[in-house]
C-alpha positions in Angstrom: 93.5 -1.2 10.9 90.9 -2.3 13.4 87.2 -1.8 12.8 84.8 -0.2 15.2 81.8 -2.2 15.2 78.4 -0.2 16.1 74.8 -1.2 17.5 72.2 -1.0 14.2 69.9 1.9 14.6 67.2 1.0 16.7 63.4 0.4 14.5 61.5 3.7 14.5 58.6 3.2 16.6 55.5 3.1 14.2 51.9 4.4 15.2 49.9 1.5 16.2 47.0 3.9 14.6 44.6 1.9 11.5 46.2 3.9 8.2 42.2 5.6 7.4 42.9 7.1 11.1 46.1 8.6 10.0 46.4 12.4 9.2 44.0 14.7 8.6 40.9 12.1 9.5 42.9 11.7 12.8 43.1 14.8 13.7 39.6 15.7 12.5 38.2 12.9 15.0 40.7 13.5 18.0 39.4 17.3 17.8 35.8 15.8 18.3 36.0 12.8 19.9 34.1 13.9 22.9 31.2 14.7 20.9 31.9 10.9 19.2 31.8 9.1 22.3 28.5 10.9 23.5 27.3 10.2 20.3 27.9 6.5 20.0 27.6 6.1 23.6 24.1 7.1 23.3 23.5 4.9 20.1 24.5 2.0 22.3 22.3 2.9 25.0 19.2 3.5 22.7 19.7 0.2 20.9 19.8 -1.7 24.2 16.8 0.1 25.3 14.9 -1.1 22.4 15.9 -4.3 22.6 14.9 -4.8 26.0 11.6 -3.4 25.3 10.9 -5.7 22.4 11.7 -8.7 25.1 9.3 -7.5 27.5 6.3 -6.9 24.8 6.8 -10.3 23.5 6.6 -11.6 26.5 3.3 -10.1 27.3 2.2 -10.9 23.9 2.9 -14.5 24.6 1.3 -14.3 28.2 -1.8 -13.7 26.4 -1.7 -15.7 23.2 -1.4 -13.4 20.8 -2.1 -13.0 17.4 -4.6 -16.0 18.3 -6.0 -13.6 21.2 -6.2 -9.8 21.8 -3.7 -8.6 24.4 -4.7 -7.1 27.3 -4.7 -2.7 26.6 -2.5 -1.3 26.8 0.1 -3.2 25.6 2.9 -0.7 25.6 3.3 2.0 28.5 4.7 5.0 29.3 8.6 3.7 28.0 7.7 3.5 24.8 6.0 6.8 24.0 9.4 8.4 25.4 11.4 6.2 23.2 9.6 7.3 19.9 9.4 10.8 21.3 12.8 11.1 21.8 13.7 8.7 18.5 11.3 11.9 16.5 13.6 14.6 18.1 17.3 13.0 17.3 17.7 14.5 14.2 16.8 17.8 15.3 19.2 17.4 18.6 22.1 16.5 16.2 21.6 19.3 13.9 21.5 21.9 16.8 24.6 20.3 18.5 26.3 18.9 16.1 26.0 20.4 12.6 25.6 24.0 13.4 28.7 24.5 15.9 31.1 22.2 13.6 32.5 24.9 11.2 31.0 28.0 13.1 32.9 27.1 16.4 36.4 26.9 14.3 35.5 30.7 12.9 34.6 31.9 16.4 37.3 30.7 18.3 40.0 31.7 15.2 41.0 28.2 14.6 40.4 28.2 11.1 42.5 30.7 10.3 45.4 28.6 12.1 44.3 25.4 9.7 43.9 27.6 6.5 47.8 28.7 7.0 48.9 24.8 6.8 49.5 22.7 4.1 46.4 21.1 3.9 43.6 22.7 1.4 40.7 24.6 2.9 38.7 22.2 1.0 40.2 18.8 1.9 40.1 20.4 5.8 36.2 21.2 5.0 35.5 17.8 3.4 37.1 15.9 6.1 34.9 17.8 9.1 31.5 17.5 6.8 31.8 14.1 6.3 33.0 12.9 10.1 29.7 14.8 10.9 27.5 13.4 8.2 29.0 9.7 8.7 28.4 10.0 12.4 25.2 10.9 12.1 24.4 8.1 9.4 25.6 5.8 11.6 23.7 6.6 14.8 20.4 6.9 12.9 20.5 4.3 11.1 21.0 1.7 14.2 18.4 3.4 15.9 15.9 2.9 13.2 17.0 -0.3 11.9 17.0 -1.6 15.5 13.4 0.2 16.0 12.3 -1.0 12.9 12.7 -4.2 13.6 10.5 -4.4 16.5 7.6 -2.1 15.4 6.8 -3.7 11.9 5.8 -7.1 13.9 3.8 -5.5 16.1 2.3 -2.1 14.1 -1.2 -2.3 14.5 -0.6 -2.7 19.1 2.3 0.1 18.9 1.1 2.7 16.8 -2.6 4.6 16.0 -1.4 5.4 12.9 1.6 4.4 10.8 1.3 7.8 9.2 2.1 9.5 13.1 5.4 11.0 12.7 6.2 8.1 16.1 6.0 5.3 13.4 6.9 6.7 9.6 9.7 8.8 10.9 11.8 6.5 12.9 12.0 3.8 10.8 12.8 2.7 7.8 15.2 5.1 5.9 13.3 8.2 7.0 15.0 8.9 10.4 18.6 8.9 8.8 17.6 10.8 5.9 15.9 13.4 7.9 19.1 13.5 10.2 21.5 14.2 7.2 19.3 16.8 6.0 19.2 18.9 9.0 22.5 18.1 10.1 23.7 19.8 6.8 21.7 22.5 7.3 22.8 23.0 10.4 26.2 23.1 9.2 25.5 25.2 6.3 23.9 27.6 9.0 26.9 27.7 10.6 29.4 28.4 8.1 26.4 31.4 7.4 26.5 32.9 10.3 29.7 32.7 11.6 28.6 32.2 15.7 27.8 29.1 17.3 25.1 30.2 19.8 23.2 32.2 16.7 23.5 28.9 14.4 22.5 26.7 17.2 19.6 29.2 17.2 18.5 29.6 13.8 19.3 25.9 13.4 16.5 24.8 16.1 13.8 27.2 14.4 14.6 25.2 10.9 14.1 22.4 12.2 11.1 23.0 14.1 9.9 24.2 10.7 11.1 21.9 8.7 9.7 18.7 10.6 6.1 20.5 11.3 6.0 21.1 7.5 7.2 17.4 6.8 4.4 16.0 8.7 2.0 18.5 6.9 2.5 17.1 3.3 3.6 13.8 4.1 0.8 12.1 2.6 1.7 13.2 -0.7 4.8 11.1 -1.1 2.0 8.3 -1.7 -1.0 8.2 -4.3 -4.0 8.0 -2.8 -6.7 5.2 -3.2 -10.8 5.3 -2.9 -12.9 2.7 -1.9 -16.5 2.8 -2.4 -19.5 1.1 -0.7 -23.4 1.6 0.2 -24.2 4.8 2.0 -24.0 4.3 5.8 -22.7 0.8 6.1 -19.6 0.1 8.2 -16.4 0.3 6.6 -14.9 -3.4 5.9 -12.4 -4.5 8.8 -9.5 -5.0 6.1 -9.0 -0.9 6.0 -8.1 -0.9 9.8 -4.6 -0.1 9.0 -5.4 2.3 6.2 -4.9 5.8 6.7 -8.0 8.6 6.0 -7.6 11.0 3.9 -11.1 12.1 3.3 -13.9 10.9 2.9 -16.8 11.8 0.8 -20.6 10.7 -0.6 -21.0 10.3 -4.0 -24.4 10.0 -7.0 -24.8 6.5 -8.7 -23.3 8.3 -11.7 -19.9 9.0 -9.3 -20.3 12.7 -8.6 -18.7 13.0 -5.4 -20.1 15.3 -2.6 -18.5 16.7 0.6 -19.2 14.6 3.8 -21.2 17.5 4.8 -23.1 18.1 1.8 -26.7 17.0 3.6 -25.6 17.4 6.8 -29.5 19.2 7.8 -30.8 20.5 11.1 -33.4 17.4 10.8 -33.3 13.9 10.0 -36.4 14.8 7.2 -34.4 17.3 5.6 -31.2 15.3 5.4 -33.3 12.5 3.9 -34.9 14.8 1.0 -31.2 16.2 0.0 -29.8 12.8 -0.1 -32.4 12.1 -2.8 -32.3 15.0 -4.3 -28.7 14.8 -5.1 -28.8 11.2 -5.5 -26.3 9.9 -3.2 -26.3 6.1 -2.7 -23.0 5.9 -1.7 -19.8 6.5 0.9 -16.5 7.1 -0.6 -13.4 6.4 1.6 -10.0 7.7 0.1 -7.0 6.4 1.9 -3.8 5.8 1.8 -2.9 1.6 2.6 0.0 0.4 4.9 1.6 -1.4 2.0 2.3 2.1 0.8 4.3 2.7 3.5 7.9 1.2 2.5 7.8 3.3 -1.1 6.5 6.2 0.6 9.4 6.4 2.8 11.7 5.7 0.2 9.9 8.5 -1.4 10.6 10.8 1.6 14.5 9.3 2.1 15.3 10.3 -2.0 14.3 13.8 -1.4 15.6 14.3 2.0 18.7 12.9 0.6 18.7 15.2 -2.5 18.3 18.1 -0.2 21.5 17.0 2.0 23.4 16.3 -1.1 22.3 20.7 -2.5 23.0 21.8 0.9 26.7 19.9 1.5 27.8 21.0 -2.0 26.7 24.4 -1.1 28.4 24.9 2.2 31.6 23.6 0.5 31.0 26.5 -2.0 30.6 29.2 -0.1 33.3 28.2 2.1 35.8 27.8 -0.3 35.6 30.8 -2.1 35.1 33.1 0.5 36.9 34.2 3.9 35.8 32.1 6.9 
């Protein structure tokens, strides 16, 4: 009896794919990987940009021996104003292109009506699309404003009027992220509300636009503010130049404090005999100091971060337990 010898079955070709790229998160990024490149692409760009601005003020900086001797004004140009104009609008520009079409596209278009019929979950499906978008977002915020950061602390008091300005405290430090999750996930959230990509892209820029005019409104009370007082009419002491004001007032050797109006008379006489009158011997500065600023933030990050956390939690909700 002979024996028929056969070739071994040949090795089944395995996916050269990393394992966390496998699956579901595959598919999840394949489906958006043009938004990804643009995305990181852009991040790339941005850093470079930065960098290469740093380089160039430094070497102006040295040119005219600073911190030993004042530059020459202005020290930054035109470059710079764009880069913290458009730094101030990225988490707005992700929200409106990429939170609020990412689940409102898929019920446009029918798709998730194909992907609710397979054997993944509607909510490991939903979990995997929210968090691409929230980690992509992370990501390309947080480079941005750790790259940013990195060259405005240095050189604050040249860059920036005011570390308050929305130009300085929200684009760096934790704030720029945080404020990108947030209206990312309400952008999504929108989405998954409305059902239509052009009305969530809509309704999405409006939030936003209300949303970062109302942040800078009560921004100052993520800090506790500080008074200073000194003689009436002398000049404020050059350690408060980076402070920011938040009022100022006069104020009675007993420290009843008055409007910075209060005397403000048609004539130098009768501004003189209401000063008296009330007894005001003093100026009262109340401000809030740079060294705030890193807590502040903070401050700002927690609750922006609270709020993405309600609103994530809330789109997987409502789209798990009702028809999409």
């Amino acid at each position: 009896m002979s024996t028929t010898l056969t070739d071994p079955p040949a090795p089944t070709a395995r996916s050269t794919r990393p394992r966390i790229l496998r699956g579901l998160t595959w598919l999840v990024l394949r489906q958006h990987r043009a938004t990804l490149i643009c995305v990181l692409a852009l991040t790339a760009l941005g850093t470079l940009w930065i960098v290469y601005q740093r380089a160039q003020l430094n070497d102006v900086l040295a040119a005219a021996g600073w911190p030993e001797k004042s530059p020459p004004l202005p020290v930054v140009g035109e470059s710079y104003s764009r880069l913290t104009a458009l730094l101030t609008l990225l988490p707005g520009v992700l929200a409106v292109f990429l939170g609020a079409p990412l689940i409102a596209a898929d019920q446009e278009q029918g798709t998730v009506q194909l992907v609710t019929t397979q054997s993944v979950t509607r909510r490991r499906w939903l979990v995997a699309k929210l968090g691409w978008c929230l980690l992509i977002t992370l990501v390309s915020c947080s480079v941005l404003s750790a790259v940013f950061t990195w060259w405005w602390r240095p050189h604050h008091a040249l860059l920036s009027s005011s570390w308050m300005d929305a130009s300085a405290f929200d684009t760096t430090g934790p704030v720029l992220p945080a404020l990108g999750l947030f209206l990312t996930a309400a952008g999504f959230t929108i989405g998954i509300l409305l059902r239509r990509v052009l009305a969530s892209m809509v309704v999405t820029f409006v939030f936003c636009v209300v949303t970062q005019t109302a942040w800078g409104m009560y921004r100052t009370l993520l800090g506790t503010t500080r008074t200073f007082t000194y003689p009436l009419d002398s000049p404020l002491p050059a350690r408060f130049d980076d402070a920011y004001e938040v009022d100022r007032w006069v104020g009675s050797a007993d420290g009843h404090l008055y409007g910075w109006g209060s005397c403000a008379e048609a004539t130098e006489k009768a501004t003189d005999a209401c000063i008296k009158e009330k007894g005001i011997v003093n100026d009262v500065f109340e401000y809030l100091d740079y060294d705030q600023m890193v807590t502040m933030q903070w401050t700002g990050a927690a609750l922006l971060l609270a709020g993405t956390a309600i609103l994530t939690a809330f789109a997987l909700w409502w789209a798990t337990r009702r028809p999409l």
